[in-house]
C-alpha positions, -999 to 999 in steps of 0.1 A, spaced: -222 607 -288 -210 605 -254 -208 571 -239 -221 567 -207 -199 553 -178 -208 525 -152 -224 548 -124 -201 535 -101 -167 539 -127 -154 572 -109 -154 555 -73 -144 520 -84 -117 531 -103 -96 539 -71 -106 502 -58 -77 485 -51 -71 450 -64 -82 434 -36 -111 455 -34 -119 441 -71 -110 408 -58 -140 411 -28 -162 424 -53 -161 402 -80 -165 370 -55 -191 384 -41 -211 386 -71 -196 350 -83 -212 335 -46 -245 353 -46 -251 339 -80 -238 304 -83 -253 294 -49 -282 271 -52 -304 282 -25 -332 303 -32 -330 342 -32 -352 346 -3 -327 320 12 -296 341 -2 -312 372 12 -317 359 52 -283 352 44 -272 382 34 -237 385 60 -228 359 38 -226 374 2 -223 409 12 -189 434 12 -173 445 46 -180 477 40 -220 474 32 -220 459 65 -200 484 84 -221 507 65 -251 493 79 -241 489 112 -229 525 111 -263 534 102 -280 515 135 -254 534 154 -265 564 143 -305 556 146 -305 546 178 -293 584 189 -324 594 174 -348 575 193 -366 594 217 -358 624 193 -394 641 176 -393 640 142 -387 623 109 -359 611 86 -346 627 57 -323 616 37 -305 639 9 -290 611 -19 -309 581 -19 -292 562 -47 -301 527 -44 -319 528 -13 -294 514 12 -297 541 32 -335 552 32 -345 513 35 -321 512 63 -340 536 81 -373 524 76 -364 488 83 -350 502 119 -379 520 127 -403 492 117 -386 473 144 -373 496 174 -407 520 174 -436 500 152 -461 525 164 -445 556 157 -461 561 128 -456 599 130 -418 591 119 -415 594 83 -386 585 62 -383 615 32 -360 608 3 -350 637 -21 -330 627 -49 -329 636 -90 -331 598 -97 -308 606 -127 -278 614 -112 -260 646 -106 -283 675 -116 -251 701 -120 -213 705 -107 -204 737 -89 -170 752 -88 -169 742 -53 -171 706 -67 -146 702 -90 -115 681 -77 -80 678 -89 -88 652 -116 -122 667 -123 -137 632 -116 -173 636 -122 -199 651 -140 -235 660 -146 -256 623 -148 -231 604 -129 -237 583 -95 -270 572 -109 -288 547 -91 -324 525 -97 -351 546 -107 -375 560 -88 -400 534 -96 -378 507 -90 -372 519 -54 -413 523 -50 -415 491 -53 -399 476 -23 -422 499 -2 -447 470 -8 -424 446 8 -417 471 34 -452 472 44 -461 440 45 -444 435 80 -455 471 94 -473 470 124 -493 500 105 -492 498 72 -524 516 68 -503 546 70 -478 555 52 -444 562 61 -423 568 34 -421 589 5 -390 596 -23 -389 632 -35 -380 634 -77 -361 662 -91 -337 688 -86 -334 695 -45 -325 736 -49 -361 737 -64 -381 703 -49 -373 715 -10 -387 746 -5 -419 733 -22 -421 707 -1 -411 724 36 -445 750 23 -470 718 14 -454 700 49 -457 731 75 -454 706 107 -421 687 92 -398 682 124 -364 664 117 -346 641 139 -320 628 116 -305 649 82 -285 623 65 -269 647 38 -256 621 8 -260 645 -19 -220 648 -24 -222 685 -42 -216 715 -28 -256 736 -41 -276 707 -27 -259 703 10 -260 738 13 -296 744 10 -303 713 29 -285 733 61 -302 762 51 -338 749 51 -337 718 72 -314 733 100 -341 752 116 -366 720 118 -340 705 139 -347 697 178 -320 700 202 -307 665 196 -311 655 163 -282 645 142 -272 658 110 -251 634 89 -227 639 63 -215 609 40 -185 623 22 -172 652 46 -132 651 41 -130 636 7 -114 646 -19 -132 633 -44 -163 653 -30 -152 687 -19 -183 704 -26 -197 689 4 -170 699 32 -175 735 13 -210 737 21 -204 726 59 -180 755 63 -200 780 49 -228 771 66 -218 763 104 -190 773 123 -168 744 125 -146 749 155 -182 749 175 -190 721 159 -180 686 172 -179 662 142 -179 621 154 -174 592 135 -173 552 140 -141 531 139 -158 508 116 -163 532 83 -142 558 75 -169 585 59 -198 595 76 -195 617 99 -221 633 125 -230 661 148 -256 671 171 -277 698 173 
């Protein structure tokens, strides 16, 4: 029987001791401090790593581009929600009545669906079922939350996509005609899944709008810088980043 790693144990294991070191206090703060959670929570700068808060200031960088852009957030890879949660908190606060902005989610819940050859790095590092984050359910229910501060709760604004992407998007792009995208945020990491997100969501894409990638350049994840250059030609394509976080990556369309 095949024991199942940590879904975090190929990326952590390159952590450097201090890395470990920032980790592990954070976790020893958050839980021996006596205030309440909700307490812990407004006071989240306090407890949380450097890099979830470059992260998440990388995030707002990127979000206010999109502003006066048409069109709706997707996010390919949602994992634990940092991301989509990110950009529904934003949009709850910088454009409350735009309730035509939705925040779309595809992701397997149950970690990779499939490796391609186009994925496999030197030390052939993951495999299918890793990076496996809360389940579906779990991330359903902090929409509650969510809502409960929207100016418009009434209607809803965001919705997860379960299964497979290469066979949940096209199904959904036919039951959702009128989808316009103003932000692709492409966290899928593997080479069949970013691909077809170019293919299909490309073309829904304003002049404008920003397409994201989270791990372009890494060699843990080649699959993804794969599917960038088969799909777009890269010396027309001017691919920015932020001095504060060294992965994602964006471009205008």
């Amino acid at each position: 029987m095949r024991i199942r790693k940590p879904p975090m144990a190929a990326i952590t294991r390159h952590h450097s001791q201090q890395d470990r070191l920032a980790h592990r206090l954070a976790e020893q703060t958050f839980r021996s401090s006596q205030t309440s959670l909700i307490n812990k929570l407004e006071a989240f700068p306090r407890f949380a790593t450097k890099r979830s808060v470059a992260r998440f200031l990388t995030r707002y960088e990127i979000y206010k581009e999109i502003l006066h852009v048409n069109g709706s957030i997707v996010e390919c890879g949602v994992f634990n929600g940092a991301g989509f949660y990110s950009w529904a908190q934003f949009t709850n606060i910088f454009e409350p009545s735009n309730h035509s902005r939705k925040i779309i989610g595809f992701d397997t819940f149950a970690g990779f669906p499939s490796l391609a050859e186009q994925d496999e790095d030197s030390e052939k590092t993951f495999e299918t079922g890793d990076m496996r984050g809360d389940d579906v359910e779990q991330l359903r229910a902090s929409i509650a939350k969510y809502d409960a501060e929207r100016h418009l709760s009434h209607i809803s604004n965001t919705e997860f996509v379960q299964g497979d992407f290469t066979e949940t998007a096209a199904p959904y792009l036919h039951d959702h005609p009128h989808l316009l995208i103003a932000l692709l945020y492409l966290d899928f990491d593997l080479y069949e899944p970013t691909r077809k997100a170019l293919e299909l969501f490309l073309p829904r894409m304003p002049k404008g709008a920003i397409v994201c990638f989270d791990e372009l350049n890494c060699s843990a994840f080649p699959g993804e810088t794969a599917a960038l250059l088969e799909m777009l030609p890269i010396r027309d394509t001017e691919l920015r980043r932020f001095p504060f976080d060294p992965w994602i990556s964006y471009f205008k369309v």
